[in-house]
N, C-alpha and C positions, 0 to 999 in steps of 0.2 A: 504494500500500500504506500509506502515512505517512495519507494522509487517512482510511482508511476507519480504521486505527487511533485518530488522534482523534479521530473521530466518536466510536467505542468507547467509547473513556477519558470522553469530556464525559458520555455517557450515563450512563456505571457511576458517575459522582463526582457525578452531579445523583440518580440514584436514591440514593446511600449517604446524601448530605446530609439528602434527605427523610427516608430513615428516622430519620436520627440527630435531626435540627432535631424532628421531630415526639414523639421518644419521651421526649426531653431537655425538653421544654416542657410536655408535656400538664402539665395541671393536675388532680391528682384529691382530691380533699376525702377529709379523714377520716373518719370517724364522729362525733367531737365536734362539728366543723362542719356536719357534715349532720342534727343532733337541735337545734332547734327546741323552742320550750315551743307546747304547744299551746291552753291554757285557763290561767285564773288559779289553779286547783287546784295547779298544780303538774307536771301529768301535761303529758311530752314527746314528742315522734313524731321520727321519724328519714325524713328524704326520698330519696328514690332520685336517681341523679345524672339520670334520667331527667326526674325533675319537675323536679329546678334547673334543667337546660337548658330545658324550656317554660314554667317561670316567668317565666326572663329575657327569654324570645320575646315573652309574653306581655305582661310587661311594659315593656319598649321599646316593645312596638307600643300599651297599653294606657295607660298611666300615665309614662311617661317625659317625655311632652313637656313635663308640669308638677312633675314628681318625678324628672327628671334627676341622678344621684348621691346620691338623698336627698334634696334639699332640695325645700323646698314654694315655688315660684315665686311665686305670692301671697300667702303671709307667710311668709317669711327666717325668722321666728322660731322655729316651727313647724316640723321635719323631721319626716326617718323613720326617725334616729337612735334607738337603746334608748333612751335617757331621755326624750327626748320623745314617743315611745309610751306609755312606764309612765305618765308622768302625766299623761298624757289622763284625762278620765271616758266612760265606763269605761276603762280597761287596754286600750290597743292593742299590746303588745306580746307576743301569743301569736295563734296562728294565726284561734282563732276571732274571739278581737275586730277583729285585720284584716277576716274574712268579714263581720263583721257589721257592721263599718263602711262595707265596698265595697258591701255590699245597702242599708244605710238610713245616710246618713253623717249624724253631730250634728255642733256646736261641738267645741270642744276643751274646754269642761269641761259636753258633756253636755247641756245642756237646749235647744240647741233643732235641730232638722233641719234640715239643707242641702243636701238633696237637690235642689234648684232652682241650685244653683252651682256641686255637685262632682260628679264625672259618680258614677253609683251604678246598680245594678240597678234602683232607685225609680224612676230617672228616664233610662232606657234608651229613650224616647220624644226624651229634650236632644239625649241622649250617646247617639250610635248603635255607635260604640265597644263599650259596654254591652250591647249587643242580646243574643250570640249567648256570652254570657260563661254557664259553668257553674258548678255549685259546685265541681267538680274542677278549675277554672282557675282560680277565685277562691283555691281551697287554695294550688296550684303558684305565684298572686302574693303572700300572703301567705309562703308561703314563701322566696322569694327576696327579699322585703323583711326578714326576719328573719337570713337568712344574708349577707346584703350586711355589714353590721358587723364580721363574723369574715373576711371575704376579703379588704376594701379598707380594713379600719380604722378611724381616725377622716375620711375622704377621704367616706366615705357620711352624708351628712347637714353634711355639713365646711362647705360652704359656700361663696363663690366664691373663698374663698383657694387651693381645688382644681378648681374648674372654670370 
């Protein structure tokens, strides 16, 4: 009788914990976090927690291995930090200039194409990565590069004194 009761008890205290561990932790973004500038007008979009979850998929599996936390593996100098989007040429720090840079990437001040070193739509032939990427994906990475700053801080784009 002692045993089948402890079995019981281990059950009921493993199911209690998950509920409580999981309800106690989720993480859910507010709406400030979840709006995003979209274009350099001004005008800002709000993402569903459905695209920050495939954005992040998307980009672990997509962009992570050289843009891990933020930073740019082949020049340190160079993140994906807010400030060093803004002063990029053009403005990489709203949705579409990320798009437009993941379809045809420049320099960092603009004039000349690098679609031959950094994986892009352009060059989806290098980077097969790139293949099978949509403009609805390219959105959901852009977006999760834009909310990265508001969740982890200065740790995104931080550099290797965080990872």
């Amino acid at each position: 009788m002692f045993k089948r009761f402890s079995w019981f008890t281990c059950i009921l205290s493993l199911l209690l914990s998950t509920t409580v561990y999981n309800n106690s932790y989720a993480i859910e973004l507010d709406e400030a976090t979840l709006t995003v500038p979209l274009d350099t007008s001004g005008k800002t979009t709000i993402l569903t927690p459905e695209q920050v979850k495939r954005g992040k998929r998307l980009f672990n599996n997509t962009c992570s291995q050289c843009h891990n936390g933020g930073i740019t593996k082949t020049n340190p100098n160079i993140g994906l930090d807010p400030e060093g989007l803004s002063l990029a040429t053009p403005p990489r720090d709203n949705i579409e200039g990320l798009i437009d840079y993941m379809k045809n990437p420049t320099s960092y001040d603009g004039t000349e194409s690098i679609a031959e070193l950094h994986p892009s739509i352009k060059s989806a032939e290098i980077f097969p990565k790139m293949r099978n990427l949509t403009d609805d994906d390219l959105f959901t990475i852009a977006g999760h590069i834009l909310i990265q700053p508001k969740v982890v801080l200065e740790k995104w784009g931080g550099g290797k004194i965080y990872y």
